[in-house]
PDB file with one MODEL, atoms N, CA, C and O in Angstrom:
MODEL        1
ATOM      1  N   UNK A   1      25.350 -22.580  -3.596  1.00  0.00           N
ATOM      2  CA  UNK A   1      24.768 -22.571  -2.275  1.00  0.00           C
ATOM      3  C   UNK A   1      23.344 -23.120  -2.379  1.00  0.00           C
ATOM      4  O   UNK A   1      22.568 -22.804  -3.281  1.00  0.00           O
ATOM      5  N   UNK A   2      23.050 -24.004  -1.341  1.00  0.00           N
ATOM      6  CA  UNK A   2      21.496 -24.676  -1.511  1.00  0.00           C
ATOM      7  C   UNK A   2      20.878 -23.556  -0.864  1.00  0.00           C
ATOM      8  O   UNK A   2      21.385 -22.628  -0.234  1.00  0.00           O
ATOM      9  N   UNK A   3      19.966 -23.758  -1.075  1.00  0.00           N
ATOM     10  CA  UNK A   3      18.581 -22.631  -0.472  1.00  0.00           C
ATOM     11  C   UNK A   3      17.489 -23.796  -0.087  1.00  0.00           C
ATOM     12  O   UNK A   3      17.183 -24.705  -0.858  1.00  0.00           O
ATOM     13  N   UNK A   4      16.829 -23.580   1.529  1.00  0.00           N
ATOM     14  CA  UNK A   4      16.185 -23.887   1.815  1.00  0.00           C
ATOM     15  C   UNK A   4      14.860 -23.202   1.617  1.00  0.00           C
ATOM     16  O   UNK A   4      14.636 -22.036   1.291  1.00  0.00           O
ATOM     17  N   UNK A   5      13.950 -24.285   1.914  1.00  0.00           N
ATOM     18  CA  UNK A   5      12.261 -23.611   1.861  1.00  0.00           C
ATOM     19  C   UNK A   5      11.929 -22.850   2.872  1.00  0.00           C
ATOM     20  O   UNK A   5      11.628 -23.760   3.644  1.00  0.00           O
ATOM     21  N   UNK A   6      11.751 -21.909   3.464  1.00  0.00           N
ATOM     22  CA  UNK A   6      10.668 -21.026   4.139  1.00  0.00           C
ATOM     23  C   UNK A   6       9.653 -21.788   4.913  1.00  0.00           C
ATOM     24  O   UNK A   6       8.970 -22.528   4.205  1.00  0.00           O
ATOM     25  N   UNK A   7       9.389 -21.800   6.117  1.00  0.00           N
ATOM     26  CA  UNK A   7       8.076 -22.601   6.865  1.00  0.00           C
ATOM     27  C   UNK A   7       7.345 -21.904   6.404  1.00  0.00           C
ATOM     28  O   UNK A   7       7.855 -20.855   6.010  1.00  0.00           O
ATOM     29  N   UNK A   8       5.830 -22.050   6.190  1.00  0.00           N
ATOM     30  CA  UNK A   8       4.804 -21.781   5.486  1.00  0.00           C
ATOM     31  C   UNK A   8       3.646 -21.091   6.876  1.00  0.00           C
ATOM     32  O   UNK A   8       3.044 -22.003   7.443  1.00  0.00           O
ATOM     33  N   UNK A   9       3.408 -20.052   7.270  1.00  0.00           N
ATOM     34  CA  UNK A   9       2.690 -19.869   8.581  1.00  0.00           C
ATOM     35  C   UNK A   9       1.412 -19.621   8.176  1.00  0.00           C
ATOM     36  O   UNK A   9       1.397 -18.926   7.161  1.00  0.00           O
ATOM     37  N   UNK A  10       0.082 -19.997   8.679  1.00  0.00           N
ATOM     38  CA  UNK A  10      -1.193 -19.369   7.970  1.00  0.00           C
ATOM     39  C   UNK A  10      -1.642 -18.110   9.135  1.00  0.00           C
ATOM     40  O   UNK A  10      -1.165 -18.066  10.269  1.00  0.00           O
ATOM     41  N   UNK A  11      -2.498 -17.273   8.675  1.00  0.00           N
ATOM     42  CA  UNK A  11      -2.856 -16.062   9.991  1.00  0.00           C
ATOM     43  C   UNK A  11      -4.479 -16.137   9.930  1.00  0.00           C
ATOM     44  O   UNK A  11      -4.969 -15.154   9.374  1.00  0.00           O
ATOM     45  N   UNK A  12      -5.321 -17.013  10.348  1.00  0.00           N
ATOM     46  CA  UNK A  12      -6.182 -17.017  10.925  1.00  0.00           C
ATOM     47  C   UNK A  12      -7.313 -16.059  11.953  1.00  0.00           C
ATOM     48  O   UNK A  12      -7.700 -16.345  13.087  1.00  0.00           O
ATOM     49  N   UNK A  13      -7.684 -14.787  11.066  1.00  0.00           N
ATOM     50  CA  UNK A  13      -8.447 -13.848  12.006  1.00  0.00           C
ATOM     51  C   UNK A  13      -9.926 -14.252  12.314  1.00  0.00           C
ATOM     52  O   UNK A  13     -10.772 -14.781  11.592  1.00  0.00           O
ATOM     53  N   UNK A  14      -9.980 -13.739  13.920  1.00  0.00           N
ATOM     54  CA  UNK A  14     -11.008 -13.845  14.688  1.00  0.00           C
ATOM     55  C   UNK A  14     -11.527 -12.643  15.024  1.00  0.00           C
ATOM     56  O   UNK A  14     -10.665 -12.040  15.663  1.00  0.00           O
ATOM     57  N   UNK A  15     -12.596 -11.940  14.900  1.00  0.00           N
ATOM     58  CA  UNK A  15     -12.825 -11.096  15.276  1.00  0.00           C
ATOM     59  C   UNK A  15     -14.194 -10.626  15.254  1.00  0.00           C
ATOM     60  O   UNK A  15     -14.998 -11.547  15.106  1.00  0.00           O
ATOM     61  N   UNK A  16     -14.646  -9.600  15.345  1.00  0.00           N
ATOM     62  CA  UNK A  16     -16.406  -9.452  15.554  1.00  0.00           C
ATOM     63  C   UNK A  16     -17.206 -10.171  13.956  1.00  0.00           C
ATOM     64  O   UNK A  16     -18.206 -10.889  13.939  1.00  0.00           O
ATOM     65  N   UNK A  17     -16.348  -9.672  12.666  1.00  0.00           N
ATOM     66  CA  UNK A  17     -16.477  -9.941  11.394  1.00  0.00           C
ATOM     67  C   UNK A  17     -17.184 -11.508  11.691  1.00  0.00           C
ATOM     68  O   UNK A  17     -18.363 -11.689  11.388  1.00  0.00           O
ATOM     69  N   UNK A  18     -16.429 -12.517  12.255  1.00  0.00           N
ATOM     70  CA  UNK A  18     -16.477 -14.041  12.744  1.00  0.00           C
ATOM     71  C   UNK A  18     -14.889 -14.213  12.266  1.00  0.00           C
ATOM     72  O   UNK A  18     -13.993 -13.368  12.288  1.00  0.00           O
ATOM     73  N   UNK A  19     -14.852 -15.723  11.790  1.00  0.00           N
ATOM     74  CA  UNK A  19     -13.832 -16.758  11.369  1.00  0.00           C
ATOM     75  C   UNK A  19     -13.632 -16.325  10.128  1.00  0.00           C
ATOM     76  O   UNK A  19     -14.563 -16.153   9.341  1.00  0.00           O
ATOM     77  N   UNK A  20     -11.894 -16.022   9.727  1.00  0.00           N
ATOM     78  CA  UNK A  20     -11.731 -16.177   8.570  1.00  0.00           C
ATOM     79  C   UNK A  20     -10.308 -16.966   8.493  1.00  0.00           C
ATOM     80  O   UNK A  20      -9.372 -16.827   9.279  1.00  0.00           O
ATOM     81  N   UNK A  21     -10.364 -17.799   7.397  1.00  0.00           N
ATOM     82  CA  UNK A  21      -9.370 -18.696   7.338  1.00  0.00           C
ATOM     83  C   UNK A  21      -8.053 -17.832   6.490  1.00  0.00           C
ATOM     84  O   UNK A  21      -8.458 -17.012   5.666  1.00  0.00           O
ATOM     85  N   UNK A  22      -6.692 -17.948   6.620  1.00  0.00           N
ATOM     86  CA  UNK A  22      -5.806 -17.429   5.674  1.00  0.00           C
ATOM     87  C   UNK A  22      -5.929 -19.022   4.702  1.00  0.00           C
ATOM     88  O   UNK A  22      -5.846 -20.152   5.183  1.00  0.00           O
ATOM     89  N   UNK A  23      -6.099 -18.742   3.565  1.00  0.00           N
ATOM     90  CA  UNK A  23      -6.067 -19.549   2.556  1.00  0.00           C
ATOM     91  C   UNK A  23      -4.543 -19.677   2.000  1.00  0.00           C
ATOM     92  O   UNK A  23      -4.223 -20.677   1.357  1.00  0.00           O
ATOM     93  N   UNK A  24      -3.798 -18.841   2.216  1.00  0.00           N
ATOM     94  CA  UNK A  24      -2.611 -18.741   0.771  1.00  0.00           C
ATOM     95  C   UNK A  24      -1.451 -19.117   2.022  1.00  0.00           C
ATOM     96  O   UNK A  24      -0.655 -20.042   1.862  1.00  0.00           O
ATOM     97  N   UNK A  25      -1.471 -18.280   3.269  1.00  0.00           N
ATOM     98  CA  UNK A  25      -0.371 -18.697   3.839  1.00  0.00           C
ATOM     99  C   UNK A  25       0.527 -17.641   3.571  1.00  0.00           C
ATOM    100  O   UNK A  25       0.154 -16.694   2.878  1.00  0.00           O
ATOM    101  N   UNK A  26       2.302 -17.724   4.300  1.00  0.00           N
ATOM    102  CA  UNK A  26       3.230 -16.774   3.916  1.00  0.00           C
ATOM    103  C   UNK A  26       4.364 -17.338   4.228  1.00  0.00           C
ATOM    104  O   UNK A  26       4.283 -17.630   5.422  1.00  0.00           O
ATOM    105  N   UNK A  27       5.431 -17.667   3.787  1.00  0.00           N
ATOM    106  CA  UNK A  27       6.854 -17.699   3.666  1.00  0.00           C
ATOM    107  C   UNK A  27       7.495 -17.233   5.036  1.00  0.00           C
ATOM    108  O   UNK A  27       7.104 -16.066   5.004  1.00  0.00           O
ATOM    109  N   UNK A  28       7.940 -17.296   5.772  1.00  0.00           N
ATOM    110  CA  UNK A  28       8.894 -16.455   7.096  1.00  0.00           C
ATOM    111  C   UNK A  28       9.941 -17.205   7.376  1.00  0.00           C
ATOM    112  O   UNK A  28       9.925 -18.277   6.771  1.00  0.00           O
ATOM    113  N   UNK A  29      10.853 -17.036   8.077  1.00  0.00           N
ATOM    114  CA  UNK A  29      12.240 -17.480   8.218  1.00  0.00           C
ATOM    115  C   UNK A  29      11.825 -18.294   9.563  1.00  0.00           C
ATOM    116  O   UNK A  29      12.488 -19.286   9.865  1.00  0.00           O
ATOM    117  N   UNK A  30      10.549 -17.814  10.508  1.00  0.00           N
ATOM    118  CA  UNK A  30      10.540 -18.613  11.697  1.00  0.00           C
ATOM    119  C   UNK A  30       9.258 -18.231  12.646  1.00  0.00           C
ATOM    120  O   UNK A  30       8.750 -17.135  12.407  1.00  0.00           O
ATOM    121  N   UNK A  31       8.841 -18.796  13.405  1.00  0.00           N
ATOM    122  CA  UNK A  31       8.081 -18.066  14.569  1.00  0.00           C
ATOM    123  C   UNK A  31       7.946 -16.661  15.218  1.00  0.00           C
ATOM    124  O   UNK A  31       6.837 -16.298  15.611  1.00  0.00           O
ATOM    125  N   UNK A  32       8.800 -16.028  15.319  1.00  0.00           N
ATOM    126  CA  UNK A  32       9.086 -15.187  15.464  1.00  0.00           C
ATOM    127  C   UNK A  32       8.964 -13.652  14.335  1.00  0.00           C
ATOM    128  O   UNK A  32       8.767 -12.445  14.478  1.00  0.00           O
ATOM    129  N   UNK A  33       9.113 -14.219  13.678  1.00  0.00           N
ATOM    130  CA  UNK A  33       8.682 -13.144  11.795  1.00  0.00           C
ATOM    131  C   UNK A  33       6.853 -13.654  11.924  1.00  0.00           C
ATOM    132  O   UNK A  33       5.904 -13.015  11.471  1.00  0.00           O
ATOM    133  N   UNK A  34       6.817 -14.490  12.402  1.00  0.00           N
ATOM    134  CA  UNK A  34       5.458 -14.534  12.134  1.00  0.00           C
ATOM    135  C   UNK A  34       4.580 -13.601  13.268  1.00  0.00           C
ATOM    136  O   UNK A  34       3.790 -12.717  12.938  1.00  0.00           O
ATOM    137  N   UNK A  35       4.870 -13.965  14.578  1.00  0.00           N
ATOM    138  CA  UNK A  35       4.486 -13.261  15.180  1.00  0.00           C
ATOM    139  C   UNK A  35       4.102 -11.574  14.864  1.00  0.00           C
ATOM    140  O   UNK A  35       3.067 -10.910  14.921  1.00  0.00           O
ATOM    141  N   UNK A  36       5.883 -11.223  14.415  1.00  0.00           N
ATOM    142  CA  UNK A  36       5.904  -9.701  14.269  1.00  0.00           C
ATOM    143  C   UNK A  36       4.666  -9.539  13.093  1.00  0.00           C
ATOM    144  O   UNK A  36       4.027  -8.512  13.323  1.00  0.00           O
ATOM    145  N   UNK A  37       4.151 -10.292  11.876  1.00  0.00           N
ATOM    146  CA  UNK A  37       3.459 -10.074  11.131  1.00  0.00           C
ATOM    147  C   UNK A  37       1.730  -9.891  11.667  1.00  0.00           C
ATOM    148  O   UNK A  37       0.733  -9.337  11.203  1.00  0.00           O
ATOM    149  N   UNK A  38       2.067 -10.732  12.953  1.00  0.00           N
ATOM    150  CA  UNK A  38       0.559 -11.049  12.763  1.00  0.00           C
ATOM    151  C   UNK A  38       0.113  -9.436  14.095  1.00  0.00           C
ATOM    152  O   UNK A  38      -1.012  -8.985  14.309  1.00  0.00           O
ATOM    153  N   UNK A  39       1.011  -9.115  14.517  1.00  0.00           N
ATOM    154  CA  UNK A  39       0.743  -7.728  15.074  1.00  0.00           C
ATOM    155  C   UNK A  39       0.766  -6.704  14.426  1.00  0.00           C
ATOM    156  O   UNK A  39       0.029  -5.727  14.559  1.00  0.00           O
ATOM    157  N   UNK A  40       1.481  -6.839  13.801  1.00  0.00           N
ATOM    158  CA  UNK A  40       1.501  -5.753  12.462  1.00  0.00           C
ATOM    159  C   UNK A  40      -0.060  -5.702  11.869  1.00  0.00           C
ATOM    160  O   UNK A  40      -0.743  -4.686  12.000  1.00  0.00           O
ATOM    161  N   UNK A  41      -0.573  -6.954  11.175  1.00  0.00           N
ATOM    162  CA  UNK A  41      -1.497  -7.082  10.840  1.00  0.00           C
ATOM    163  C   UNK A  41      -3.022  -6.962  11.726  1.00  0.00           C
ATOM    164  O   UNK A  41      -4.147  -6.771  11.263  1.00  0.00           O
ATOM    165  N   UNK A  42      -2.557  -7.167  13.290  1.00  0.00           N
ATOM    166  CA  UNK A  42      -3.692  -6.596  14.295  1.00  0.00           C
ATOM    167  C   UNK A  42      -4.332  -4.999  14.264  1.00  0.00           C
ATOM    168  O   UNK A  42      -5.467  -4.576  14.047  1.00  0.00           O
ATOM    169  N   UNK A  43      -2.711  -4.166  14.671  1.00  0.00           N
ATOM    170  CA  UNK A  43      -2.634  -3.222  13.987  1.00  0.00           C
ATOM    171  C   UNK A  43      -3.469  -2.213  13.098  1.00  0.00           C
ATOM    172  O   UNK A  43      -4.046  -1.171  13.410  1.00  0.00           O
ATOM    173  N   UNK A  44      -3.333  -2.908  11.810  1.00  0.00           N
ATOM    174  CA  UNK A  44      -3.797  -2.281  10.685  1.00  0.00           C
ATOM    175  C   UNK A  44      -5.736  -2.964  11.017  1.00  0.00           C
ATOM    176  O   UNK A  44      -6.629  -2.139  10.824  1.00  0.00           O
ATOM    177  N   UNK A  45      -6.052  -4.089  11.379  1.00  0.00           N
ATOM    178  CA  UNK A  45      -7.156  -3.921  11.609  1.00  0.00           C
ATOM    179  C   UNK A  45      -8.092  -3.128  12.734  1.00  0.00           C
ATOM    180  O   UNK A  45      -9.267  -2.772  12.648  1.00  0.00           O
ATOM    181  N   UNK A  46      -7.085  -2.977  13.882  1.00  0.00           N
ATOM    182  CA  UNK A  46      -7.581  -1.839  14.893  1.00  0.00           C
ATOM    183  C   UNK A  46      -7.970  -0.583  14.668  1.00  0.00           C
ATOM    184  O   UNK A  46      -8.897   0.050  15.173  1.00  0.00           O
ATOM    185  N   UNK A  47      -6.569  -0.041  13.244  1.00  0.00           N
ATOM    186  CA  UNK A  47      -7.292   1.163  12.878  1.00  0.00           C
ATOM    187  C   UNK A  47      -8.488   1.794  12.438  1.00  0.00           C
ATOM    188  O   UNK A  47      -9.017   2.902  12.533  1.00  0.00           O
ATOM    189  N   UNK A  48      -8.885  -0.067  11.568  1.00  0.00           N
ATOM    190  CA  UNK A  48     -10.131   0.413  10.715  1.00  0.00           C
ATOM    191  C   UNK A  48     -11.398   0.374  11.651  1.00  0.00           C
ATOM    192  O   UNK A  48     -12.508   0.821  11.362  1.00  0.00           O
ATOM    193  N   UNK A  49     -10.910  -0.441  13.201  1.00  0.00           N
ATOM    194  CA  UNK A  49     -11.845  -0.361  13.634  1.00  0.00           C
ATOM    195  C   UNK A  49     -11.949   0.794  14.756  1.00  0.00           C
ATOM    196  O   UNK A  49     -12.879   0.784  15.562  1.00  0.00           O
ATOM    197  N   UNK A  50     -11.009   1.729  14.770  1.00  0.00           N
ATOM    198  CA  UNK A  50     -11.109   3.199  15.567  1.00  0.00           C
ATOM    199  C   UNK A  50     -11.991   3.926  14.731  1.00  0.00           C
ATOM    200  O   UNK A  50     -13.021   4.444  15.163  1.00  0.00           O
ATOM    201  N   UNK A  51     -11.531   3.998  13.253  1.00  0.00           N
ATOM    202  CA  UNK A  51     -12.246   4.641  12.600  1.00  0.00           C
ATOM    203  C   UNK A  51     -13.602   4.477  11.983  1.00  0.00           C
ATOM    204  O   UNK A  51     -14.224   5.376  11.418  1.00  0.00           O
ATOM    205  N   UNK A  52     -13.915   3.495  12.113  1.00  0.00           N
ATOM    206  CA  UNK A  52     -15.618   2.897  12.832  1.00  0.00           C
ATOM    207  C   UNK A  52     -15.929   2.969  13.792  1.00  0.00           C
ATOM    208  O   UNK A  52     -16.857   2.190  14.012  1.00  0.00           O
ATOM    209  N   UNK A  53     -15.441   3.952  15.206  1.00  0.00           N
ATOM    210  CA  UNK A  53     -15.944   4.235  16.213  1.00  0.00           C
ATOM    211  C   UNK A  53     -15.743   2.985  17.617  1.00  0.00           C
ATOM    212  O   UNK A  53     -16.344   3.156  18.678  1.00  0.00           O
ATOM    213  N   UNK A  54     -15.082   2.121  17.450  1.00  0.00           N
ATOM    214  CA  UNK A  54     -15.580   0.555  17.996  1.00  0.00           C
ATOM    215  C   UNK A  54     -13.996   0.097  18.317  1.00  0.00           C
ATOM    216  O   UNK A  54     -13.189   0.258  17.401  1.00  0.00           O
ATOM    217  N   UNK A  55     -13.594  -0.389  19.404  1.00  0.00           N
ATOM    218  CA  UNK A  55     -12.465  -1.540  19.789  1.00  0.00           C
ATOM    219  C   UNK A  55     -12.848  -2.355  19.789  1.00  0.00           C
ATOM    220  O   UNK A  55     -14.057  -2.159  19.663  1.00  0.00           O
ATOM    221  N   UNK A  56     -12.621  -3.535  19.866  1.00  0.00           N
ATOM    222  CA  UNK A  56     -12.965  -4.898  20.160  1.00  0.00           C
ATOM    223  C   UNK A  56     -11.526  -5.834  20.504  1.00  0.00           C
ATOM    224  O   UNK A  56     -10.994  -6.659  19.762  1.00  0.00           O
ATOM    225  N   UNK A  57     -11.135  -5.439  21.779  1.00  0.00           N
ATOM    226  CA  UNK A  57      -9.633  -5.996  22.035  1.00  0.00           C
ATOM    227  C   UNK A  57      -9.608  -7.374  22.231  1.00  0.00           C
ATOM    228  O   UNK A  57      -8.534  -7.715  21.736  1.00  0.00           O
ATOM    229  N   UNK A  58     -10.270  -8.552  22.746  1.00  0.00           N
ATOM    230  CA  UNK A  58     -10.841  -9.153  22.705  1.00  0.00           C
ATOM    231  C   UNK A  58     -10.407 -10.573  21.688  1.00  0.00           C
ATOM    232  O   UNK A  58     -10.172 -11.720  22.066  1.00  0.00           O
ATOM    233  N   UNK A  59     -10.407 -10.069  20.433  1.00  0.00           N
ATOM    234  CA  UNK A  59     -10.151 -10.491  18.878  1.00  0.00           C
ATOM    235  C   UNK A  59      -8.627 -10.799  18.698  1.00  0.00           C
ATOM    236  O   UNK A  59      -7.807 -10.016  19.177  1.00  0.00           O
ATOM    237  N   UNK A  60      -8.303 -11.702  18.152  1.00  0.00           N
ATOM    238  CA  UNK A  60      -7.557 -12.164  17.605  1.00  0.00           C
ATOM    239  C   UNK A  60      -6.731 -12.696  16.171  1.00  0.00           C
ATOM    240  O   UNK A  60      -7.265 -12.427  15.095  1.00  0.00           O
ATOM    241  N   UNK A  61      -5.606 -13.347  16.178  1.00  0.00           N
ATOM    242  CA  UNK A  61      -4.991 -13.924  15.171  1.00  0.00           C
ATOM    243  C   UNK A  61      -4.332 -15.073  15.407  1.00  0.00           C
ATOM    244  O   UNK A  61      -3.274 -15.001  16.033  1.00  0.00           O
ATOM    245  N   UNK A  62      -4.765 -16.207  15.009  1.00  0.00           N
ATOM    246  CA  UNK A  62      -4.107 -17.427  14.927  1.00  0.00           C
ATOM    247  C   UNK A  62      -3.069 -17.664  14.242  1.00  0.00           C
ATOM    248  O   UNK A  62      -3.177 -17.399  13.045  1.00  0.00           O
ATOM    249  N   UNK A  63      -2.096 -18.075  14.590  1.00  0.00           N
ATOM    250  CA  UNK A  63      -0.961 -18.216  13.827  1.00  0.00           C
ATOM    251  C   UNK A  63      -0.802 -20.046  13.787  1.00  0.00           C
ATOM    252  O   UNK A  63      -0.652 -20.947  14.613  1.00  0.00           O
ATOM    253  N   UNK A  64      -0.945 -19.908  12.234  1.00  0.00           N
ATOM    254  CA  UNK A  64      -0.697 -21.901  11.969  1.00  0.00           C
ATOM    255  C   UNK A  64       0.506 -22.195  11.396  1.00  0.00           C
ATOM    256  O   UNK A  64       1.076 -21.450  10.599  1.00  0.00           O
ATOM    257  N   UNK A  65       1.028 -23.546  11.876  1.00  0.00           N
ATOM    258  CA  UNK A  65       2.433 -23.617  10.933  1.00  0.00           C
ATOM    259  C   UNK A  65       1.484 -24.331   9.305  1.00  0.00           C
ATOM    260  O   UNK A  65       0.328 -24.229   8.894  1.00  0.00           O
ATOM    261  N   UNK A  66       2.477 -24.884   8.904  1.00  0.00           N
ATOM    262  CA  UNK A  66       2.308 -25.699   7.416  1.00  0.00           C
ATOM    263  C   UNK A  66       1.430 -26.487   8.149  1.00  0.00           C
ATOM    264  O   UNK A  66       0.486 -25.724   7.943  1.00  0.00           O
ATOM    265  N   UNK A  67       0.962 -27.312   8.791  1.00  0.00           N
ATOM    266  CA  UNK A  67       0.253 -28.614   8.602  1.00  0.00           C
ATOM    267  C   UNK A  67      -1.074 -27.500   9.468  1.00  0.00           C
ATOM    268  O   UNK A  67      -2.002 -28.136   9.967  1.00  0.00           O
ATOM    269  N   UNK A  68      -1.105 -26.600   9.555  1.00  0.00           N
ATOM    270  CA  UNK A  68      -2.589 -26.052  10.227  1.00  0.00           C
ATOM    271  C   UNK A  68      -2.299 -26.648  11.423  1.00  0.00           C
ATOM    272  O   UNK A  68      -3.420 -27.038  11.752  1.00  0.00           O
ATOM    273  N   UNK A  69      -1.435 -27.037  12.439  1.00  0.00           N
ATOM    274  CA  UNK A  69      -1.682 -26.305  14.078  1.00  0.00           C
ATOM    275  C   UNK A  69      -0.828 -25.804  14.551  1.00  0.00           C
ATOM    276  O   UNK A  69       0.343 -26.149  14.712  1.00  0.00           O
ATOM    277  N   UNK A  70      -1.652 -24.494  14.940  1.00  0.00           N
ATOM    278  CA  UNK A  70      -1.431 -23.603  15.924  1.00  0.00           C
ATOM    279  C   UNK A  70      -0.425 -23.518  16.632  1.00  0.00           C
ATOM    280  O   UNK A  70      -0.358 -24.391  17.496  1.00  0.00           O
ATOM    281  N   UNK A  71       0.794 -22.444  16.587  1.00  0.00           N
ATOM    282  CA  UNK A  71       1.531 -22.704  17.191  1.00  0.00           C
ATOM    283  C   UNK A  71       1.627 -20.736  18.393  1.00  0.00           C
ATOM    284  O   UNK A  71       2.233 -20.518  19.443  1.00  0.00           O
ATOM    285  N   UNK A  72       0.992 -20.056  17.781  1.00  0.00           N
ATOM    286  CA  UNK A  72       0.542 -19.073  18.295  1.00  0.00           C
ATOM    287  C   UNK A  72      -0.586 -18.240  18.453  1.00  0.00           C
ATOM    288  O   UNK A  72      -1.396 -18.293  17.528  1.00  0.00           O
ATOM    289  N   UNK A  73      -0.964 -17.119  19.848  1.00  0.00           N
ATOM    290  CA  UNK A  73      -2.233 -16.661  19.128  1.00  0.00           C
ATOM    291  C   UNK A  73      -1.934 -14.957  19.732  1.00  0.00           C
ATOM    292  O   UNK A  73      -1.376 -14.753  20.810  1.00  0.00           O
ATOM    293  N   UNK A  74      -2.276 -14.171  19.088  1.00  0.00           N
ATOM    294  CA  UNK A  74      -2.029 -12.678  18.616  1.00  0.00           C
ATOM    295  C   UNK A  74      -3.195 -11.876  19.235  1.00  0.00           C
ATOM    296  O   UNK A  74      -4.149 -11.526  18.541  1.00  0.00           O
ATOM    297  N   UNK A  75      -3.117 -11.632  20.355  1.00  0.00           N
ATOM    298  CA  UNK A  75      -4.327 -10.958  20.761  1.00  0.00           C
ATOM    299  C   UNK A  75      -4.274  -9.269  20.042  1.00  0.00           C
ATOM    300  O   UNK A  75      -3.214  -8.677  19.837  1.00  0.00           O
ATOM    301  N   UNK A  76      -5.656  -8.695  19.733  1.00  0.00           N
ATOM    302  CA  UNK A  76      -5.976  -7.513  19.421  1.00  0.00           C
ATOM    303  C   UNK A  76      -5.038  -6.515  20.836  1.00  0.00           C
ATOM    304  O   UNK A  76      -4.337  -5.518  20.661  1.00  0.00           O
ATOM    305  N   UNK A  77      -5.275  -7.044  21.844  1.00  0.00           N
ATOM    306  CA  UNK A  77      -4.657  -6.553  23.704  1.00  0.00           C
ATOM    307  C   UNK A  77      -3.443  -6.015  22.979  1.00  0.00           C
ATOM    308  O   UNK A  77      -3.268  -4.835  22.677  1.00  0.00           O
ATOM    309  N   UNK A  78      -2.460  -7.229  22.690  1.00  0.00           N
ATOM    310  CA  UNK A  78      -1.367  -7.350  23.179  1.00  0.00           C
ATOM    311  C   UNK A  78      -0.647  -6.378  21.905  1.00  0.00           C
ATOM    312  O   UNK A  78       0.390  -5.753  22.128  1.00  0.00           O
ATOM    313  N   UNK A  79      -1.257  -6.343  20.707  1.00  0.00           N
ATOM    314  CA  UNK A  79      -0.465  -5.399  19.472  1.00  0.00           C
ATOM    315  C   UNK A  79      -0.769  -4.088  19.944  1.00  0.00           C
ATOM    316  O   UNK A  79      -0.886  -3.212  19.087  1.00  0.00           O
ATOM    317  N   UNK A  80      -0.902  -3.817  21.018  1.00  0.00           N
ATOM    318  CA  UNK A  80      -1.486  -2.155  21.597  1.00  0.00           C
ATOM    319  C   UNK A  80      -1.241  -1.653  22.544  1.00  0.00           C
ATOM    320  O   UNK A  80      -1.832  -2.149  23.503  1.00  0.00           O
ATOM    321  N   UNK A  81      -0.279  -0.427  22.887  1.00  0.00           N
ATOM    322  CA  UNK A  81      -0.335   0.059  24.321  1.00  0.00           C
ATOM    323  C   UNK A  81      -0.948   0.919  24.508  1.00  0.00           C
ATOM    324  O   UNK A  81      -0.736   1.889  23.781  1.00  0.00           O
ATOM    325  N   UNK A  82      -2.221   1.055  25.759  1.00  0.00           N
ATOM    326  CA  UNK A  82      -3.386   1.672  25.985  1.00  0.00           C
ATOM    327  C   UNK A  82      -3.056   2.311  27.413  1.00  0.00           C
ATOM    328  O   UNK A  82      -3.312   1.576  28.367  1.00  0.00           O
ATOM    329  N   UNK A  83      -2.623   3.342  27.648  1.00  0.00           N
ATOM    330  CA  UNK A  83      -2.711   4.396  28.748  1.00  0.00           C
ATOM    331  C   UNK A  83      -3.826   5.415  28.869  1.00  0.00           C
ATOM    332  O   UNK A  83      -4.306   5.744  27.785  1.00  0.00           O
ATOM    333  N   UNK A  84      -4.142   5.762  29.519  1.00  0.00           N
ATOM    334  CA  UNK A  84      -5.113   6.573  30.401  1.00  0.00           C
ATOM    335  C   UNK A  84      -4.242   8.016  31.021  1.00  0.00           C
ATOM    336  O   UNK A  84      -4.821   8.818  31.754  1.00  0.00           O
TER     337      UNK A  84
ENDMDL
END
């Protein structure tokens, strides 16, 4: 059985920190795996920033294919449901 390559997605965070580039990239089966990653990964940075006292919903994650453009973007908003 041949085995194909994996699209290569980069995750690009924006956030109060500034610009940080994903250098290495990640393997996913599609758009969609990427997405789920890059909320996942919103996520885990929201926590650290509850527990620094601070939201900043605002912030984001770029999602790049292999050649670096953009084919999605991951708001801090949208990985979160916020009721009152």
């Amino acid at each position: 059985m041949t085995s194909f390559p994996m699209p290569l997605f980069y995750f690009d965070i924006h956030d109060r920190h500034g610009d940080r580039c994903d250098e290495t990239g990640r393997e996913l089966p599609d758009a969609e795996a990427a997405h789920r990653v890059a909320i996942d990964r919103a996520r885990e940075l929201l926590a650290a920033e509850i527990r620094g006292g601070e939201i900043h919903l605002s912030c984001y994650i770029e999602i790049l294919d292999e050649t670096r453009i953009p084919v999605l973007r991951v708001t801090f908003e949208e990985a979160v449901t916020i009721t009152f």
